[in-house]
N, C-alpha and C positions, 0 to 999 in steps of 0.2 A: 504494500500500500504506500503511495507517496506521501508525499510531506501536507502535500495539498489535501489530498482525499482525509488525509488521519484529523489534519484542522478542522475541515468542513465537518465527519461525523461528532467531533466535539463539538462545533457550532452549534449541532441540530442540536444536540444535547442539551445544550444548556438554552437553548429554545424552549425546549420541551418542560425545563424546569422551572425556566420564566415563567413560561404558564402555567406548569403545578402552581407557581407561588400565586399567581394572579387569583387563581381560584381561592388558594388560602384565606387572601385579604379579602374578597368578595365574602365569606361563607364566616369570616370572623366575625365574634359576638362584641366582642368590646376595644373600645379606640388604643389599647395597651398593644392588645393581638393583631389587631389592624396593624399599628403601629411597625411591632414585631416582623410581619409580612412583609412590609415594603422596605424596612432595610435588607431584608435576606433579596429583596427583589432590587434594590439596586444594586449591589454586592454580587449577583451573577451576574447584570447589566454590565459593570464594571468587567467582568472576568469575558464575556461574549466580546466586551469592544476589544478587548487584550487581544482576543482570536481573532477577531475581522480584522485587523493589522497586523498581526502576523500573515495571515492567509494572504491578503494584499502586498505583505512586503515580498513575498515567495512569488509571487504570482508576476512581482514588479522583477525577481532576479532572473526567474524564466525568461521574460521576456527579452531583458538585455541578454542572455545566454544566445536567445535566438537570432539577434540582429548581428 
């Protein structure tokens, strides 16, 4: 598996768990839990942008590889 493909399955990943977390805050009973939700939800926000810049930076080296 490339370098590209192994980022992107992480990508989807922590997509997948953005929106677990979305759901969290949605279905939480009180503004603490709410609360609770949406730092764990920027906090993989944060880790997803880590990966969409890595994948972009790979993506930028391929390209110079190729010209």
């Amino acid at each position: 598996m490339s370098d590209i493909q192994l980022t992107k399955t992480k990508i989807d990943a922590s997509g997948r768990k953005i929106a677990t977390l979305g759901q969290e805050y949605i279905r939480a009973k009180t503004e603490p839990d709410a609360r609770k939700s949406l730092v764990k939800m920027m906090s993989e926000l944060s880790i997803q942008t880590s990966l969409l810049a890595e994948q972009n930076a790979q993506l930028d080296r391929n390209l110079k590889g190729i010209k």
